[in-house]
DRENMARMI-706215 format. One line per field, with one value per residue (C-alpha): residue number from 0; residue in one letter; chain; z, y, x. Coordinates in Angstrom, 3 decimals, always signed. Example, Ala and Ser with C-alpha at 12.3 -4.5 7.8 and 13.67 -1.06 7.14 Angstrom:
2
n: [0,1];
res: [A,S];
chain: [A,A];
c3: [+7.800,+7.140];
c2: [-4.500,-1.060];
c1: [+12.300,+13.670];
END
This chain:
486
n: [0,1,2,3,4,5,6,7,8,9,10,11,12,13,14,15,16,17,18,19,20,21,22,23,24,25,26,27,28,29,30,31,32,33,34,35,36,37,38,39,40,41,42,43,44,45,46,47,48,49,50,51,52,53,54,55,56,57,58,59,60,61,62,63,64,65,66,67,68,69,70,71,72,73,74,75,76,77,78,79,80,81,82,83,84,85,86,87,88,89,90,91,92,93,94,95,96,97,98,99,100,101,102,103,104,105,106,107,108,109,110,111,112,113,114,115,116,117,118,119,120,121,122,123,124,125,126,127,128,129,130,131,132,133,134,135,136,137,138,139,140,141,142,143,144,145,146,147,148,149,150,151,152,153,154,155,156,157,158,159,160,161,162,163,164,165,166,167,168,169,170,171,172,173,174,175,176,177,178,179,180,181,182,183,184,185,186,187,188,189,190,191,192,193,194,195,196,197,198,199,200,201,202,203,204,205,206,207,208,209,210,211,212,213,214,215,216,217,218,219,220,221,222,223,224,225,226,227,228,229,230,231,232,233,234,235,236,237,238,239,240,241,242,243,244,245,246,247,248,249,250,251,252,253,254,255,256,257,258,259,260,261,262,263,264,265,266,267,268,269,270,271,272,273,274,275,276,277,278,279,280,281,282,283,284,285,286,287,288,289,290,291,292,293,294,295,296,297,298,299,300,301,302,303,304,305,306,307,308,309,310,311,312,313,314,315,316,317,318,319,320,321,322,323,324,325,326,327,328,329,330,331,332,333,334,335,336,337,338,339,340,341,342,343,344,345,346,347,348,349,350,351,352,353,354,355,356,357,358,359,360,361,362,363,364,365,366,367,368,369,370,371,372,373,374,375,376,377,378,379,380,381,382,383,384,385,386,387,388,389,390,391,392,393,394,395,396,397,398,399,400,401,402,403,404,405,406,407,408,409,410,411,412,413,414,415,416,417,418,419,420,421,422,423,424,425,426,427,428,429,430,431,432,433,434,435,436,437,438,439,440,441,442,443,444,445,446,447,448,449,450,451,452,453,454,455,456,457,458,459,460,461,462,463,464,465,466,467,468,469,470,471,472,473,474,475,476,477,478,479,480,481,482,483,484,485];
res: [X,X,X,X,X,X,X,X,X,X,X,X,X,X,X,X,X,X,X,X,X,X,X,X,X,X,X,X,X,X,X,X,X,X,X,X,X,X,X,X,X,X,X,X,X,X,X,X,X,X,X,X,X,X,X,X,X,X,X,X,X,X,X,X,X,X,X,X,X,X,X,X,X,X,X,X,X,X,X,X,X,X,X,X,X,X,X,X,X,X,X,X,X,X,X,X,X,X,X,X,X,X,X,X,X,X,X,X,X,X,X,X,X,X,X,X,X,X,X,X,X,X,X,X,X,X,X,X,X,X,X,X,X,X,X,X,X,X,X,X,X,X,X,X,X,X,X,X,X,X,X,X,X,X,X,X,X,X,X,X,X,X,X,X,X,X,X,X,X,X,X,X,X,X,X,X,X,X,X,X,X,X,X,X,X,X,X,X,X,X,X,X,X,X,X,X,X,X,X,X,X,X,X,X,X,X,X,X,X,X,X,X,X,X,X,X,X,X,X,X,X,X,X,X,X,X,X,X,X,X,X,X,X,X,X,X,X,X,X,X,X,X,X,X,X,X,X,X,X,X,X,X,X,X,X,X,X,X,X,X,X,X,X,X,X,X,X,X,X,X,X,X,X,X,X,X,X,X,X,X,X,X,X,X,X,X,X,X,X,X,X,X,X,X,X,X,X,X,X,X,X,X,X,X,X,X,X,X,X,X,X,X,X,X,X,X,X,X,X,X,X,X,X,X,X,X,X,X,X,X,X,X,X,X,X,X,X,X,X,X,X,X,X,X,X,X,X,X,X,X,X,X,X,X,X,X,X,X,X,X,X,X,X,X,X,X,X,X,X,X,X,X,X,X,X,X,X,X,X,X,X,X,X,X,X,X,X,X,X,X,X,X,X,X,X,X,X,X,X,X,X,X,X,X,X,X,X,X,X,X,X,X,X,X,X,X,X,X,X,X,X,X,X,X,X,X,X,X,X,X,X,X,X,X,X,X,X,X,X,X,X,X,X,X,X,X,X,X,X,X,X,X,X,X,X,X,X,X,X,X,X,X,X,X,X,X,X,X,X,X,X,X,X,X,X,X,X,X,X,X,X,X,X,X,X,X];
chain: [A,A,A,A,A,A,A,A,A,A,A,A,A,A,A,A,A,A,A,A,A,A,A,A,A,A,A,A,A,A,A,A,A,A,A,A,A,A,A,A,A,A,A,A,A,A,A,A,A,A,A,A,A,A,A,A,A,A,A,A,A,A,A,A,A,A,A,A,A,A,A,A,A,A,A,A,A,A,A,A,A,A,A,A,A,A,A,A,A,A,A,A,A,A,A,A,A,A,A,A,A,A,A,A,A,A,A,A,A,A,A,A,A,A,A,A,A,A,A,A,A,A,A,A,A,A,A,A,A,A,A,A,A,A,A,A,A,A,A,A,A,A,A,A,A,A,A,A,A,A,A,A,A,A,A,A,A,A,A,A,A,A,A,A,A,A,A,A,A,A,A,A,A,A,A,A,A,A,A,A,A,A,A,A,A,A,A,A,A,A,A,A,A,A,A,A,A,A,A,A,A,A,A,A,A,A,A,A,A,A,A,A,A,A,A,A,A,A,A,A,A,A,A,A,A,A,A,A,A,A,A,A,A,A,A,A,A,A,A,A,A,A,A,A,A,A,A,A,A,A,A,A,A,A,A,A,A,A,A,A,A,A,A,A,A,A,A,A,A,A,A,A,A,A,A,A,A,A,A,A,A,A,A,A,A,A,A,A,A,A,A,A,A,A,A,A,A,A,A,A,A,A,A,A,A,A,A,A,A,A,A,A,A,A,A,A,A,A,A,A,A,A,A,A,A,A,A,A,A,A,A,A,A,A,A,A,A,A,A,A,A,A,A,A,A,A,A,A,A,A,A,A,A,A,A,A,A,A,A,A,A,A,A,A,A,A,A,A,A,A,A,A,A,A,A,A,A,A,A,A,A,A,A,A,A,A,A,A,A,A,A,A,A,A,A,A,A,A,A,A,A,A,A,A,A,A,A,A,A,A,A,A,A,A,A,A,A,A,A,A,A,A,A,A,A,A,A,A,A,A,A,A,A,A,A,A,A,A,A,A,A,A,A,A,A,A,A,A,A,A,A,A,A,A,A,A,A,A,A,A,A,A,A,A,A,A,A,A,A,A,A,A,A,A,A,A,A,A,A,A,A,A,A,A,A,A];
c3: [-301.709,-299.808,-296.968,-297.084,-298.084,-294.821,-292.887,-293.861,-293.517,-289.504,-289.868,-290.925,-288.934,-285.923,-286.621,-286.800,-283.640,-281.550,-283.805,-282.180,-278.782,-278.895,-280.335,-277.251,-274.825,-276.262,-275.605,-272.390,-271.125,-272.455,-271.007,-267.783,-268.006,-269.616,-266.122,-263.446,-264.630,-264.705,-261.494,-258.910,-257.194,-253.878,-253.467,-251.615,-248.051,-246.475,-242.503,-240.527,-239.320,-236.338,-235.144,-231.615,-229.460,-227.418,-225.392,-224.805,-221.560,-219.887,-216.426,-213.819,-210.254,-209.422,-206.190,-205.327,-204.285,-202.376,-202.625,-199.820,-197.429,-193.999,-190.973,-189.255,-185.528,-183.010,-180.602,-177.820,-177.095,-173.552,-171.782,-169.941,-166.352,-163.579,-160.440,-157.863,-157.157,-156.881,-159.214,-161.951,-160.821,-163.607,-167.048,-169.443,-172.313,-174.811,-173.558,-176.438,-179.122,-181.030,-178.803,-178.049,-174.963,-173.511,-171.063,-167.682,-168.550,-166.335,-167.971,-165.123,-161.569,-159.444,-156.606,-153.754,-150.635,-149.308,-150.014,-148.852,-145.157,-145.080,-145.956,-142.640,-141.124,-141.622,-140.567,-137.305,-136.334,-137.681,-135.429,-132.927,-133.570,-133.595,-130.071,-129.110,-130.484,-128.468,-125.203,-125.365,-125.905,-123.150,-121.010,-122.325,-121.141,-117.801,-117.358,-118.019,-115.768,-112.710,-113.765,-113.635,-110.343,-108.781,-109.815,-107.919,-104.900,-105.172,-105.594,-102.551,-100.620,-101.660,-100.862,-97.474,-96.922,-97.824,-94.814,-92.685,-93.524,-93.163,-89.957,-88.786,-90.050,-87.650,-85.066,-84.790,-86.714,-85.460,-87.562,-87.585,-89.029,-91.932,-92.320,-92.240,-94.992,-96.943,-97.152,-98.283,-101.194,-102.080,-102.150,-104.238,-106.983,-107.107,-107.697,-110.296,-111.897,-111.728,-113.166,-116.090,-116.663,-116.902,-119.545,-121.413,-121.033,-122.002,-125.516,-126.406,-126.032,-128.635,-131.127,-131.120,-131.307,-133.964,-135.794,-135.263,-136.438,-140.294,-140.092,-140.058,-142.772,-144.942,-144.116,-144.937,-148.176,-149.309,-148.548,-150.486,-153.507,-153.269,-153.415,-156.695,-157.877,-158.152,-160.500,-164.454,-165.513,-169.365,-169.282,-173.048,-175.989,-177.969,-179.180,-177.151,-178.576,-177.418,-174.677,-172.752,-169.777,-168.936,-165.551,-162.929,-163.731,-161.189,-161.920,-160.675,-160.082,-163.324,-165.767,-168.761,-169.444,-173.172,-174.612,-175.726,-178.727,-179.623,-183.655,-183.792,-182.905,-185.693,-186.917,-189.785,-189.269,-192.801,-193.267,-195.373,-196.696,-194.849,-198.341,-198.090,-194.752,-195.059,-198.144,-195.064,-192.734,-192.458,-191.647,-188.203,-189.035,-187.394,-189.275,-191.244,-190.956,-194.804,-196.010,-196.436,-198.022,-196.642,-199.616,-198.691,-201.013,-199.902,-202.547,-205.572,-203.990,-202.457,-198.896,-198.649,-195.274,-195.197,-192.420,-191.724,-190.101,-186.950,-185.536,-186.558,-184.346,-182.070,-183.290,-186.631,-184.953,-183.925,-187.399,-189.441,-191.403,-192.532,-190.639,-189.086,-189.555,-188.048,-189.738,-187.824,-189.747,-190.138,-191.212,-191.529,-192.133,-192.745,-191.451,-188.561,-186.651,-188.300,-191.931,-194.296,-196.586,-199.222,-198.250,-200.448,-198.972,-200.960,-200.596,-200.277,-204.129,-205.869,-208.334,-212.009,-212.683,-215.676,-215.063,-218.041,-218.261,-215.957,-219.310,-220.778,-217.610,-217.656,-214.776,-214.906,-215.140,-218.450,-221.037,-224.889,-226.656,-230.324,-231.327,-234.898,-238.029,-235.773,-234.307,-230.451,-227.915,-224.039,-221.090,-217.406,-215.445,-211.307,-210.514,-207.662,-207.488,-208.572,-208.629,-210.357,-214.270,-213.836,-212.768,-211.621,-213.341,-213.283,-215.555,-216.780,-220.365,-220.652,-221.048,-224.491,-225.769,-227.050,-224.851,-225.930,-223.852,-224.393,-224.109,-225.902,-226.842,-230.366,-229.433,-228.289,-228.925,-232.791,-233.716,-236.096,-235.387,-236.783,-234.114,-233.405,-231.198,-229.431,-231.362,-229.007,-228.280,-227.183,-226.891,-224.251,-221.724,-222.753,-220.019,-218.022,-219.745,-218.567,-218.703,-219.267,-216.220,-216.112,-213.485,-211.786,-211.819,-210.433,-207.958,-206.881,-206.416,-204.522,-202.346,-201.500,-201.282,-198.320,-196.527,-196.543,-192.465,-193.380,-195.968,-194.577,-194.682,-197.341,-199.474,-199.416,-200.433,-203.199,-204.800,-204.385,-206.073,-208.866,-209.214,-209.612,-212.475,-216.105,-217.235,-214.279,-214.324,-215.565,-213.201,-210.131,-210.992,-211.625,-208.172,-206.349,-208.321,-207.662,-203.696,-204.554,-205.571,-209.568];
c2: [-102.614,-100.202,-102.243,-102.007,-98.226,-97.145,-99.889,-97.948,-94.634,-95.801,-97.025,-93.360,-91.558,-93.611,-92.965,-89.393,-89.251,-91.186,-88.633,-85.711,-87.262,-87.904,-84.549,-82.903,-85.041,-83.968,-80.292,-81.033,-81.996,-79.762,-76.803,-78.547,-78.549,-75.681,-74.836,-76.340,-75.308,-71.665,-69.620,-69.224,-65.423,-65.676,-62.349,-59.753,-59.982,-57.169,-56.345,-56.988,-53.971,-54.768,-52.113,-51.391,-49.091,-45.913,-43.112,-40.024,-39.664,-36.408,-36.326,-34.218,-34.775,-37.764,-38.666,-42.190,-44.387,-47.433,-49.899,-52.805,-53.851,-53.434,-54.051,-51.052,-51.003,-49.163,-46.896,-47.036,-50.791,-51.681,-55.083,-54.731,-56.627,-57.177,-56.267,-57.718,-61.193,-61.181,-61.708,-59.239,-58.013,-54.924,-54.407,-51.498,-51.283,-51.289,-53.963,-55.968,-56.733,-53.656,-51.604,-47.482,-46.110,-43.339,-42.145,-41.977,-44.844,-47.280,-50.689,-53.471,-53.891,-55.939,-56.947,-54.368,-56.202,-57.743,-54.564,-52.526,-53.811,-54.247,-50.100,-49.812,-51.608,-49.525,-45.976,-47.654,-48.847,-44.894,-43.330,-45.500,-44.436,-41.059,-41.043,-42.814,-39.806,-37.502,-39.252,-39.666,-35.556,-35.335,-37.550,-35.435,-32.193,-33.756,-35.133,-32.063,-30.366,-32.636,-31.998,-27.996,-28.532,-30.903,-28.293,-25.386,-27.869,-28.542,-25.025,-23.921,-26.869,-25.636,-22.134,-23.432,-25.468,-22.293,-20.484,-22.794,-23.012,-19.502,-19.889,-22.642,-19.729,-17.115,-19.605,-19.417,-22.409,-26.588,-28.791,-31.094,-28.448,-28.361,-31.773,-32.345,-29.492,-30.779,-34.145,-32.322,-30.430,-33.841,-35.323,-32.712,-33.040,-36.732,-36.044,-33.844,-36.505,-39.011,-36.571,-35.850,-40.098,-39.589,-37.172,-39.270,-42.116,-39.654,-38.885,-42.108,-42.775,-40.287,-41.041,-44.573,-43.350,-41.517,-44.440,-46.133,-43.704,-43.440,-47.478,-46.730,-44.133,-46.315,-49.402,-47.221,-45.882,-49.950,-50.608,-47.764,-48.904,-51.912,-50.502,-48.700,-51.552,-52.869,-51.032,-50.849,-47.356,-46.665,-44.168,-43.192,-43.106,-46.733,-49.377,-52.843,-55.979,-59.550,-59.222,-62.272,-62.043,-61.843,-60.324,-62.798,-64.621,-65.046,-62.838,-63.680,-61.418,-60.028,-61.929,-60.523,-59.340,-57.359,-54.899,-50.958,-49.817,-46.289,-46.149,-43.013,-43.247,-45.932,-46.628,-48.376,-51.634,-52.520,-54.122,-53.105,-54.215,-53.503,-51.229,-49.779,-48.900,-47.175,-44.694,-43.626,-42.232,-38.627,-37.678,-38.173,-41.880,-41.024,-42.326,-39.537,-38.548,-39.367,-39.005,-42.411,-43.515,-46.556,-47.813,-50.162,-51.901,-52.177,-53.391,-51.427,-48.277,-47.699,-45.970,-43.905,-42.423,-40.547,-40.346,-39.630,-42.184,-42.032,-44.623,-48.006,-51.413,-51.630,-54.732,-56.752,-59.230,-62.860,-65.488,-61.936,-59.658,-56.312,-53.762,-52.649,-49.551,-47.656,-44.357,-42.391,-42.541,-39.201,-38.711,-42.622,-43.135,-46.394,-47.867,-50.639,-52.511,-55.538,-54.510,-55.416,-52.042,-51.617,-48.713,-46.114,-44.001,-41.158,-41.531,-38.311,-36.997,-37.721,-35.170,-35.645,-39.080,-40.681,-42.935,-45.613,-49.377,-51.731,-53.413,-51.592,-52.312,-55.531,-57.362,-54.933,-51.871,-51.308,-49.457,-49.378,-45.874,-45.115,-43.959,-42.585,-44.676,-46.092,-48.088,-49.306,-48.403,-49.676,-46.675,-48.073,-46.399,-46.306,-48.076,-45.508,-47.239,-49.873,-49.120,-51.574,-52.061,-48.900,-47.889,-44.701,-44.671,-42.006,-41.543,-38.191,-39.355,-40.793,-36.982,-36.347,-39.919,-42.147,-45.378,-48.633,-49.739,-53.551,-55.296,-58.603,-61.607,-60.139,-56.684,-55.190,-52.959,-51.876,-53.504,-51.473,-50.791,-48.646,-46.358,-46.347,-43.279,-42.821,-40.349,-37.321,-37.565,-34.677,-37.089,-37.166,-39.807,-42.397,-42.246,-45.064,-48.039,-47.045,-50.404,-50.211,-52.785,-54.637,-53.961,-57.346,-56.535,-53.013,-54.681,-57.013,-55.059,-51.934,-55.202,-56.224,-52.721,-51.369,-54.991,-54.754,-53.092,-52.894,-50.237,-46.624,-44.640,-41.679,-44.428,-46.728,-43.213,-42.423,-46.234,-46.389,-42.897,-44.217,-47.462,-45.437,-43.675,-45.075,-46.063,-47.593,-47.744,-51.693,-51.552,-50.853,-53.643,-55.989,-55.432,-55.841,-59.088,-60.511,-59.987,-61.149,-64.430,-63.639];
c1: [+13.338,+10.948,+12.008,+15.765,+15.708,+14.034,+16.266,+19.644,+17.744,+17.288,+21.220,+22.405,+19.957,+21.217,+25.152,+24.534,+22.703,+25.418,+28.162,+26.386,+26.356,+29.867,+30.682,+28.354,+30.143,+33.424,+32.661,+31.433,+34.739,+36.607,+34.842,+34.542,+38.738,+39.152,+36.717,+38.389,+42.347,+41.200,+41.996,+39.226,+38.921,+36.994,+34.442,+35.036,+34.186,+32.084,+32.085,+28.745,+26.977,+25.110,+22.164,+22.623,+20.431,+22.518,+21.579,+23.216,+25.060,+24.274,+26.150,+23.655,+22.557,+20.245,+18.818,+19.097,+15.867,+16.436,+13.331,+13.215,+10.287,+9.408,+6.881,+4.854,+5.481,+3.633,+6.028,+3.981,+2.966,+2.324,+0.913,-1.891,-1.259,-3.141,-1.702,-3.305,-4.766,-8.869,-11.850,-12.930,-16.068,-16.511,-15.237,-15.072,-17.433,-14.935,-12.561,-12.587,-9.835,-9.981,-11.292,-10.654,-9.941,-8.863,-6.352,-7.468,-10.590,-10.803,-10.698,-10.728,-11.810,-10.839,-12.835,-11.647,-12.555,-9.362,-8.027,-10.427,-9.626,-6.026,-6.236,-8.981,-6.382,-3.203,-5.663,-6.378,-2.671,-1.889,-5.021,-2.629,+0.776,-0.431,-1.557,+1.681,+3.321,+0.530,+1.333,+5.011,+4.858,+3.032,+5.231,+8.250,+6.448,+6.048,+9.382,+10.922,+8.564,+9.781,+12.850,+12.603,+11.321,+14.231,+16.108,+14.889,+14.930,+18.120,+19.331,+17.456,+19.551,+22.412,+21.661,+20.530,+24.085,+26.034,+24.070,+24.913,+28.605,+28.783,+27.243,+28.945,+32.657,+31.230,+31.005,+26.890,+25.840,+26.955,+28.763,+26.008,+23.695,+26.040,+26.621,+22.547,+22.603,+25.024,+23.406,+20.144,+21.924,+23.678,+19.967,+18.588,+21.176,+20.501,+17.216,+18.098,+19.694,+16.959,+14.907,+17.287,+17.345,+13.131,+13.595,+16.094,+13.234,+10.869,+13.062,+13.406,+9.846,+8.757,+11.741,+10.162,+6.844,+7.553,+9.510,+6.172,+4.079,+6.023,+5.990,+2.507,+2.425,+4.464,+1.784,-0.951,+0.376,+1.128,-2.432,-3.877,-1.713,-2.939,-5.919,-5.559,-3.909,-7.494,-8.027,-6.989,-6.615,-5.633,-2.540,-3.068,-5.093,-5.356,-6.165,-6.343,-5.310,-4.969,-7.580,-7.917,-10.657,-14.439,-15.797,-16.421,-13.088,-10.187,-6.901,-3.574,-0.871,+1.098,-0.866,-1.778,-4.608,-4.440,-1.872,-3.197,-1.235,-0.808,-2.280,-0.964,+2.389,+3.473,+6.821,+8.258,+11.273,+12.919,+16.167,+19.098,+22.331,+25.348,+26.788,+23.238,+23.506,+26.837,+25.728,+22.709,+25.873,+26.360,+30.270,+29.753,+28.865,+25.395,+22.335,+20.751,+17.273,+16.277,+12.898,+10.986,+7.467,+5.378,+2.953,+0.671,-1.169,-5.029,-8.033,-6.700,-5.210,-2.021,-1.871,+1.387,+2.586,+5.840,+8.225,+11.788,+14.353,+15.276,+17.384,+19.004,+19.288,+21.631,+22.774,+22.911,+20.299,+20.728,+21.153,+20.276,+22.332,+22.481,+21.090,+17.048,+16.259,+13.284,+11.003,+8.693,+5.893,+3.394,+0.026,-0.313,-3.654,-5.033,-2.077,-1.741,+0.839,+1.832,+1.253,+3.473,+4.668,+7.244,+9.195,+11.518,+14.233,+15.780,+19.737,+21.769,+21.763,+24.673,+26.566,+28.426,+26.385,+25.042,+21.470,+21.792,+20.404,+21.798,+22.120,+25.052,+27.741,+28.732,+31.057,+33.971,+32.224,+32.804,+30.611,+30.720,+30.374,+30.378,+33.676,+34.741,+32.947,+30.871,+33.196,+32.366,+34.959,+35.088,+35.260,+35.950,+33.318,+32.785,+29.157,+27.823,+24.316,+21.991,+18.608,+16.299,+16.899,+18.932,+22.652,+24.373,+27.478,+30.589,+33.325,+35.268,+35.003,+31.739,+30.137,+28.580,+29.234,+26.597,+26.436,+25.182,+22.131,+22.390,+25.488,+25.469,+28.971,+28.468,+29.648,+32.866,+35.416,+36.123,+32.702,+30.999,+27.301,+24.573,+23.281,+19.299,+18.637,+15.270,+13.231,+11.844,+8.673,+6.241,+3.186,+1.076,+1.193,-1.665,-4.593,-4.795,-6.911,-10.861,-13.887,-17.664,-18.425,-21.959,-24.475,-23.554,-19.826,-19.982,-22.419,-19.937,-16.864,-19.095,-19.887,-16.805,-15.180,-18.228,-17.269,-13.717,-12.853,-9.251,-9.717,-9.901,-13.028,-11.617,-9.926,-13.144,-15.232,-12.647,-12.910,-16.935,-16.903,-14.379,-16.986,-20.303,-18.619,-19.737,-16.478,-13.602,-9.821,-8.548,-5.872,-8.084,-10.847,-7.866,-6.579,-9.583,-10.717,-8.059,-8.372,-11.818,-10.687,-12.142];
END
């Protein structure tokens, strides 16, 4: 009995169970109807606010700076040739690549022998000509002499035919006293003549003589330039370079021996753009004399020399374009022909125009500023210049507005942004990054900075006084391991 009472309590117990299940699932579906025919609202949507970064555009004058490089040039640069043919027999001290000289040194000799006696020559066929020129006076003085005296003869003839014709008219004289008289004065005058034709001779003589004689000025001054030619005189302060001979060697004519440099007299050679070019033109469409800065970058510190330009190429330059430029350089100490330099030129300043991040033009020079809510709006604005990561814009309506420094595809007109202005800052500029070196280290840069012979002497002093101190700029021992090869 126990048995079959707990068998339908199980039955019951069970039937209830599967009621409640059925009852659960029943209420289930329903709701999940009751669910799915009810009407669905979608949520509001809400506008994305991107955060942008603007500046303020303040419209003043800015002077451009046009970055490019360039090659330092010497002005004066002259080869060194040897003008006449002969061994070297003497050398100057300093006539070595890199030597100094100055004007007026002589440099070279050449052996003067050859020369020496074509110029001994030339005196004696002058000590000649001149007494050619001597005589043929003295023949002249002669001739006309004779010829003074042929004269008087004949004039007494033909005072002593005159008599006699007058004698012969009052009936005292012969006719062949007269005749004999008249043949006399007719002698005498041909005599005259004769003596005339010596004196012609006599003319002649010293014109040629005297042709001679400069023939044998000329000959002398050739040999005494030949002469000097023997010898190599420096016409101005330099520098040689490229020397190519020993004493005792043979030199032939024009060959060249070295080339003196002026190292004071150094010029700058960069190339520009054509666009670049054309902003350097004054109104005359002459090339204006802007300032410029050479830096050269030497074992941690920068060499500047400033100049002004001066000219421009003639032409573009074979397979090249743009334009060369040339600076005078001043004051360029430390500098050499042949170094490399990054030069600057300040452009004529330019009025009304706003410096912002190359960033916020994009290809049709157009610019986003923050309009009313927030809301972006696009101003056309006229690129003037391009100067690194930043642009010289100009635009009537872009004073006052706040311009978006970053243009990105997610942002254009009637975007709505939230503005992040720079906060001003009256901070002081952080001091540049200072190390504690080692002994070994310091060691080792002071040795490579008293080796380096590039370096000028007041820069070297300034960098081994900047190395003896206890704590040394980063930035400086970064550049000169680095040249160090550490």
């Amino acid at each position: 009995m126990r048995f079959l009472r707990k068998s339908l309590m199980g039955l019951v117990l069970a039937g209830i169970s599967l009621g409640l299940l059925a009852y659960a699932a029943q209420l289930v579906g329903s709701a999940v109807q009751e669910r799915m025919a009810r009407e669905t609202t979608a949520p509001p949507a809400r506008e994305r606010v991107f955060a942008v970064g603007v500046t303020r555009a303040e419209p003043g004058t800015e002077t451009p700076v046009l970055e490019t490089f360039g090659e330092v040039e010497s002005r004066r640069r002259l080869e060194l040739r040897a003008a006449a043919t002969g061994r070297i027999i003497e050398l100057a001290d300093g006539f070595e690549d890199g030597g100094v000289v100055t004007a007026g040194q002589v440099l070279m000799r050449i052996d003067p022998a050859d020369a020496e006696a074509a110029l001994d020559r030339a005196r004696a066929d002058l000590l000649d000509a001149e007494a050619e020129v001597r005589d043929a006076e003295r023949g002249l003085a002669l001739s006309l002499d004779e010829q003074a005296a042929a004269q008087d003869q004949a004039n007494l003839q033909q005072r002593a035919y005159e008599r006699q014709v007058d004698l012969a008219e009052r009936g005292v004289g012969t006719a062949a006293a007269v005749e004999a008289a008249e043949l006399a004065a007719a002698a005498s005058r041909q005599s005259v003549l004769a003596r005339r034709q010596a004196v012609t001779v006599a003319e002649a003589r010293i014109d040629q003589a005297q042709t001679r004689l400069a023939r044998a000025i000329i000959a002398q001054g050739e040999a005494q330039r030949a002469l000097d030619d023997t010898t190599l005189i420096a016409p101005f302060d330099g520098t040689l370079s490229e020397t190519d001979v020993v004493a005792g060697r043979l030199a032939s004519a024009n060959e060249k021996l070295a080339v003196l440099i002026d190292p004071d007299a150094l010029e700058v050679a960069f190339r520009v753009s054509t666009a670049q070019y054309a902003r350097l033109l004054n109104a005359e469409g002459q090339i204006m004399a802007a300032p410029v800065t050479a830096t050269l970058d030497v074992s941690g510190v920068d060499l500047q020399a400033t100049g002004v330009i001066n000219r421009s190429s003639a032409g573009s330059g074979e397979m090249q374009t743009g334009r060369l430029v040339f600076a005078r350089l001043e004051t360029a100490r430390g500098f050499k022909p042949g170094d490399f330099v990054t030069v600057t030129v300040n452009e004529p300043p330019l009025d009304n125009v706003v410096r912002l991040p190359a960033s916020a033009v994009d290809a049709k020079n157009t610019v986003l500023v923050l309009g009313e809510d927030n809301r972006l709006e696009a101003l056309d604005v006229q690129v003037m210049h391009r100067e690194g990561d930043d642009v010289l814009v100009r635009s009537p309506e872009i004073a006052g507005r706040d311009v978006v420094e970053t243009r990105s595809p997610l942002l254009g007109p009637g975007i709505s942004v939230r503005p992040l202005r720079p906060e001003a800052s009256n901070t002081v500029p952080a001091e540049p990054q200072l190390l504690e070196l080692t002994e070994e280290r310091r060691a080792r840069l002071i040795a490579f900075v008293e080796a380096n012979q590039r370096m000028p002497a007041e820069a070297k002093a300034r960098v081994l006084a900047q190395l003896t101190e206890a704590r040394v700029p980063a930035q400086m021992v970064a550049r000169i391991e680095s040249r160090m090869g550490g």
